[in-house]
C-alpha positions as CSV (number, residue, x, y, z in Angstrom):
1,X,17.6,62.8,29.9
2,X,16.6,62.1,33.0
3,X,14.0,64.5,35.0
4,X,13.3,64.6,38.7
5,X,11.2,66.4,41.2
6,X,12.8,68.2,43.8
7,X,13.4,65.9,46.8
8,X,10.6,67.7,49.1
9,X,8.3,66.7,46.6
10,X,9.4,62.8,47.0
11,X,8.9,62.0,50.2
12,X,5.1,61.2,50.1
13,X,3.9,58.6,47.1
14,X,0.4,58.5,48.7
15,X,-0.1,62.1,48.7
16,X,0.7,62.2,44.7
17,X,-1.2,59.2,44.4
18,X,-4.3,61.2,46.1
19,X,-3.2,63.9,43.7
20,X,-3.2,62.4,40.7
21,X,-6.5,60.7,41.6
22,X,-8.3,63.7,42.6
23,X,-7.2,65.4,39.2
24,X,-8.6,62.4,37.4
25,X,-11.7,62.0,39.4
26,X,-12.2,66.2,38.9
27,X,-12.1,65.6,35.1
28,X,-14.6,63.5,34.6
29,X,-12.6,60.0,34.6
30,X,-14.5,57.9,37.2
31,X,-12.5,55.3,39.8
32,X,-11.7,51.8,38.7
33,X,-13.1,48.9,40.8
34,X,-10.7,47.2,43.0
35,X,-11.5,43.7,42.2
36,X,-10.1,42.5,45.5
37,X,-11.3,42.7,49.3
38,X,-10.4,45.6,50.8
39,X,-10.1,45.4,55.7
40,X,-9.2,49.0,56.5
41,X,-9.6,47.9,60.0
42,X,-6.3,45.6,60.3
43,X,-3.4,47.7,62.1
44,X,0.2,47.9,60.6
45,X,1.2,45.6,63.7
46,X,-1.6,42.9,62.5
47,X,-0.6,43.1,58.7
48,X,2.0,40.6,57.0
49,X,4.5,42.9,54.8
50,X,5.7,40.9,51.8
């Protein structure tokens, strides 16, 4: 059987992903380490999209 949200509730992975991690974070589960380098300060124009 598949099971899916309604579609208002699709339109915004990062926002679940926020969620999720928010709900994790309030119960006690603490953050992984990213492992990798991180440059907030590049701009969508400047990135390379695989």
């Amino acid at each position: 059987e598949l099971r899916c949200p309604p579609a208002n509730l699709c339109t915004d992975n990062g926002a679940m992903v926020a969620a999720l991690g928010s709900l994790a974070i309030s119960n006690g589960i603490a953050p992984s380490k990213l492992g990798i380098q991180v440059a907030s300060e590049i701009s969508p124009s400047v990135a390379i999209w695989a």
